[in-house]
N, C-alpha and C positions, 0 to 999 in steps of 0.2 A: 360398129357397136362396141367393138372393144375397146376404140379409143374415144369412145364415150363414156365406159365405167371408166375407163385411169383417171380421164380429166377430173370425174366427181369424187372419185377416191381422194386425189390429191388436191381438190379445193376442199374438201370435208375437214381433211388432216391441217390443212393451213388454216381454216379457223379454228378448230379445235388446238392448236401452237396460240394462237393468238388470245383467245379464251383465259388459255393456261397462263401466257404470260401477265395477261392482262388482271387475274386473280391474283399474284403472286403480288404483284405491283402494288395494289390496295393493301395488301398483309403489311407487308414492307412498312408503307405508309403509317398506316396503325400501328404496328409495333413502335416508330420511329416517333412517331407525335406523343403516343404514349409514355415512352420512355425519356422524351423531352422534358414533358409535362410533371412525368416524376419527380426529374432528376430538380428543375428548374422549383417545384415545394420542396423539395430536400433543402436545397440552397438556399431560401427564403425561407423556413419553418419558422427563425423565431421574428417575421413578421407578422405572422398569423398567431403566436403567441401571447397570450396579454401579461404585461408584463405585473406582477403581485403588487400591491399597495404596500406599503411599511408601516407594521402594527400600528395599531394610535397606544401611544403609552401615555398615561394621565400624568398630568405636572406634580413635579414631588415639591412641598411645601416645606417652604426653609422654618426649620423648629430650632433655635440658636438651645435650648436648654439639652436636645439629642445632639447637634454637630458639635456643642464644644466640648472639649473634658474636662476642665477645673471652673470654676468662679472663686470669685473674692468679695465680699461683701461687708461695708463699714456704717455703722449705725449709733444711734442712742435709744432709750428705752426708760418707760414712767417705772418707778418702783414698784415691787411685786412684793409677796408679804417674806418671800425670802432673804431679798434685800432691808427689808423692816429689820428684821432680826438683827441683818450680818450690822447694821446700823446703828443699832440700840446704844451705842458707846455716847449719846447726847440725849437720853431718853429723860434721864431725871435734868437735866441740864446743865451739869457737872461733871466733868470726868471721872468717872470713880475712883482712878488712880490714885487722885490728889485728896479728894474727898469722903474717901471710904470710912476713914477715925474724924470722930469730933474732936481733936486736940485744938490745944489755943492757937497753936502755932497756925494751922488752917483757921482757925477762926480770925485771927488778926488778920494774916494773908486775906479772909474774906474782905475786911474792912476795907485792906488797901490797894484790894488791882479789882478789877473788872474783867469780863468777855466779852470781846471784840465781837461784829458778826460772823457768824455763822456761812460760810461759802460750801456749796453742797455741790458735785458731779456724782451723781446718783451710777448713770451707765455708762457704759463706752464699749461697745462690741464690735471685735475682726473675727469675722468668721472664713475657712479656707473649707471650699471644698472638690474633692476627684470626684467623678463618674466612671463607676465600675462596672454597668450595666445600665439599659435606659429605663430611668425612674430610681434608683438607686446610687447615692451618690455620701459616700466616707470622707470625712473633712477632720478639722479642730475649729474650736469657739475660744476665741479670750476675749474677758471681762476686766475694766477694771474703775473703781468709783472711788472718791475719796471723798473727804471731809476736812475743814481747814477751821482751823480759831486762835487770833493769840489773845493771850492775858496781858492787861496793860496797868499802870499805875493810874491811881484815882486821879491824882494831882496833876502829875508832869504828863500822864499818857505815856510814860517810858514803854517799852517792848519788855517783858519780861520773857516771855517763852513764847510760841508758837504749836498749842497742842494739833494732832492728824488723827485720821483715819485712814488708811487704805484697805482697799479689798481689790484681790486681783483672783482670779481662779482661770483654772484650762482644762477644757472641755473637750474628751473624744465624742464623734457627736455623727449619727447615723439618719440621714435625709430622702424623704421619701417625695418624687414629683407624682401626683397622681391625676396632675389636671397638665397637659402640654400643648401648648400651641404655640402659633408666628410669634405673640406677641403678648402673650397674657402663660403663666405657671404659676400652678397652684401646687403646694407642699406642706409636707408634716415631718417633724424631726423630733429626734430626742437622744439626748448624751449624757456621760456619764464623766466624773472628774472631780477636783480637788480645788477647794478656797483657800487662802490666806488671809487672815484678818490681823493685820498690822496695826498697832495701836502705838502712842506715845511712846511706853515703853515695857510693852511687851507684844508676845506673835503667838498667833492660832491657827491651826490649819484643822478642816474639815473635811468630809464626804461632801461632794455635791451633784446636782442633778439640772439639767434646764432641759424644758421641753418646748418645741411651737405646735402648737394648735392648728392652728390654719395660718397659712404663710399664704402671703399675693403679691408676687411680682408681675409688674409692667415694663416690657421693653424688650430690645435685641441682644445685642452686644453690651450694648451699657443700658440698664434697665434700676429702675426704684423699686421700692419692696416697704412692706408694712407685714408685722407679725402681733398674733395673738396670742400668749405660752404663759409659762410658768418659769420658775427657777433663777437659776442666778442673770441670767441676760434681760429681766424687768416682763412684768405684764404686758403692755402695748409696745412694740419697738420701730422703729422707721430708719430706714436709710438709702444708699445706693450701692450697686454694686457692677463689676463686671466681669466679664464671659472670654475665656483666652483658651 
């Protein structure tokens, strides 16, 4: 009997070892695949990761009147009622110079020469200007128009003299773009400045003013332009210019 309970004693105690080991084993295990499993997403995280898309930025559109700083712009332009004026020097059809006193002496002179045709440059406009801000752009304007005639002999057509006009004026002059895009600017300007009116043989100088109205230019870098205004640079003006 009594070496009946040892035997079960000690087969109880050997499964019970065996039990224990066999639980530990499993732990082991799951700890171990566990920690595999972790370690192994650590080391891959940023596969699982997606990686961000790059903002969408909208296309910026080339505006040549915002990228450049200066332009330069050369023209002519129809007469404006200020140009009438500065012109008047052929109004009655005689220089007044010559013809202010009825004396004989102009009177005989009348008999014996004549006036040649009349050659007219009414406009001629350079305009310069910076960009100091977008839409805002500080320049100069020159003008300058003349008038030409000589007096000739009835008879022979000799040359006696060559009477002139000129008119030149400069213009500080402040530009406003209020319309901008790729290819098309729209502006208004207005300056302030001084004329010269040159005559045969005497000189005048004035106050002067020119204005544009509506300004439309066409183009990029090198672009046309047509203007509407007032002042010394003519009513209607047209030319080309460009953008550096």
């Amino acid at each position: 009997m009594r070496r009946f309970v040892i035997c079960a004693v000690a087969l109880f105690m050997a499964i019970g070892v065996v039990s224990a080991q066999e639980m530990i084993t499993r732990d082991d295990i799951k700890s171990s695949v566990t920690a595999y499993a972790w370690q192994q997403y650590e080391v891959g995280n940023d596969a699982f990761v997606a990686t961000p898309e790059p903002p969408v930025v909208p296309p910026q559109v080339d505006i040549p009147c915002v990228n450049y700083k200066n332009f330069i712009q050369v023209g002519m332009g129809l007469p404006s009622l200020v140009q009438a004026l500065l012109f008047d020097f052929y109004i009655d059809g005689e220089p007044l110079s010559i013809y202010d006193e009825p004396t004989l002496s102009n009177r005989l002179a009348e008999e014996r020469y004549y006036w040649g045709k009349e050659r007219l440059v009414s406009a001629i406009n350079l305009e310069y200007g910076y960009k100091v801000k977008d839409g805002l752009s500080l320049g100069a304007k020159l003008y300058a128009g003349f008038t030409t005639r000589s007096r000739r002999h009835v008879i022979t057509d000799e040359l006696l003299y060559r009477d002139y006009l000129v008119v030149a004026s400069a213009i500080f002059n402040v530009r406003f773009d209020w319309l901008r895009r790729e290819w098309v600017t729209m502006y208004s300007s207005i300056g302030v400045g001084a004329v010269a009116r040159i005559v045969y043989d005497y000189n005048e100088i004035y106050p002067m003013y020119d204005a544009t109205f509506v300004g439309l230019g066409v183009g990029r870098r090198f672009y046309g332009y047509v203007e509407i205004g007032s002042g010394i640079s003519g009513s209607l003006r047209a030319g080309l210019g460009v953008r550096f």
